[in-house]
KOLTIFI-170379 format. One record per residue (C-alpha): residue number from 1; x, y, z. Coordinates in nm, 4 decimals. Example, Ala and Ser with C-alpha at 12.3 -4.5 7.8 and 13.67 -1.06 7.14 Angstrom:
% residues 2
{1 {1.2300 -0.4500 0.7800}}
{2 {1.3670 -0.1060 0.7140}}
***
This chain:
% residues 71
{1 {1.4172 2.2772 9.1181}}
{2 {1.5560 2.3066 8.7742}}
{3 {1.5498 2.6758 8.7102}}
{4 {1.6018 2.8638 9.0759}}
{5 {1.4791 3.2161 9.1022}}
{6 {1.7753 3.3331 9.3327}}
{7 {2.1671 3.2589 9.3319}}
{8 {2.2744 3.2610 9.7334}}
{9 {2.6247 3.4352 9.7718}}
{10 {2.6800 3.4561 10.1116}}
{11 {2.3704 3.6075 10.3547}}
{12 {2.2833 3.7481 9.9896}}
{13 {2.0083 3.6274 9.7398}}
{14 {2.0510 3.7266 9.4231}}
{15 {1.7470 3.7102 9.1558}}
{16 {1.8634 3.5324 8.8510}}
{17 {1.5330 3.4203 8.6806}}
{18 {1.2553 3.6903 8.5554}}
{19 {1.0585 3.5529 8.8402}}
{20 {1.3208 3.6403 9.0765}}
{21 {1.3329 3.9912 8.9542}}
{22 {0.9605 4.0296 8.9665}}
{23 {0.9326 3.9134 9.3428}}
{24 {1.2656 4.1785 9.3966}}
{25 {1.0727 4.4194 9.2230}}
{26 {0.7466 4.4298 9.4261}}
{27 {0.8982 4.4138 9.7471}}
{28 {1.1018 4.6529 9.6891}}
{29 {0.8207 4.9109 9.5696}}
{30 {0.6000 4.7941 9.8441}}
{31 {0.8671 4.8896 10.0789}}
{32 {0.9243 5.2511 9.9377}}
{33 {0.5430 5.2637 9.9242}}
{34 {0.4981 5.1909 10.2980}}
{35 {0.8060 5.3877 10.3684}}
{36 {0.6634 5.7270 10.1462}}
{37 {0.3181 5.6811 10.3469}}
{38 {0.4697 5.6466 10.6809}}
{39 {0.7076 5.9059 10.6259}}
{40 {0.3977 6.1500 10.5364}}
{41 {0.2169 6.1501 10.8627}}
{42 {0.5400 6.1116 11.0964}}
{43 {0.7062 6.4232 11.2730}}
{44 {1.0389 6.2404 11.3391}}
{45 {1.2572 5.9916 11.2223}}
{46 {1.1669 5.7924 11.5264}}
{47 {0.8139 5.7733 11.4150}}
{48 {0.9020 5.6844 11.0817}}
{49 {1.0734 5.3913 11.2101}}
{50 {0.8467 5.2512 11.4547}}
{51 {0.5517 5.3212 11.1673}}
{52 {0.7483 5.1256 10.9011}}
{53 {0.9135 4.8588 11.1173}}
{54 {0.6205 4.6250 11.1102}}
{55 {0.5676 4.6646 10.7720}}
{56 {0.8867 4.6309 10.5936}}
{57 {1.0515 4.3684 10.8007}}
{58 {0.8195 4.1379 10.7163}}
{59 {0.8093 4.1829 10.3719}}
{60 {1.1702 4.1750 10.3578}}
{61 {1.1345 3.8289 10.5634}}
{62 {0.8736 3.6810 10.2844}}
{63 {1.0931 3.7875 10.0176}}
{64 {1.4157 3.6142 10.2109}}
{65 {1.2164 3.2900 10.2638}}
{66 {1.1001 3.3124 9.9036}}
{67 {1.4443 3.2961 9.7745}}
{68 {1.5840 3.0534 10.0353}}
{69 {1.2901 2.8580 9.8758}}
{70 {1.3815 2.8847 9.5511}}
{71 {1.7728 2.8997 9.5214}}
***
């Protein structure tokens, strides 16, 4: 690939391209989003956690594979 999306340093990716920092970008915010949703309707931290768990760990999985991909 002659322009990667993501620098590796480490376990880290970091986004070096604009598409890098667009895939970053709406993880991220789909993350908070799930989080701010979850967090609504839960009475405990413990429910926040198992309600965002299977949402945000696989996003943050896509978005790791997506940069392994493309560094």
């Amino acid at each position: 690939m002659k322009n990667p999306w993501f620098k590796k340093a480490c376990w880290i990716h970091y986004p070096v391209s604009f598409s890098g920092y667009v895939i970053t970008i709406l993880i991220l915010a789909f993350c908070v989003q799930v989080f701010m949703a979850v967090d609504s309707r839960s009475h405990s931290v413990s429910d926040t956690l198992y309600g965002a768990f299977p949402f945000i760990v696989p996003a943050l999985l896509v978005w790791d594979w997506i940069a392994e991909k493309t560094s």
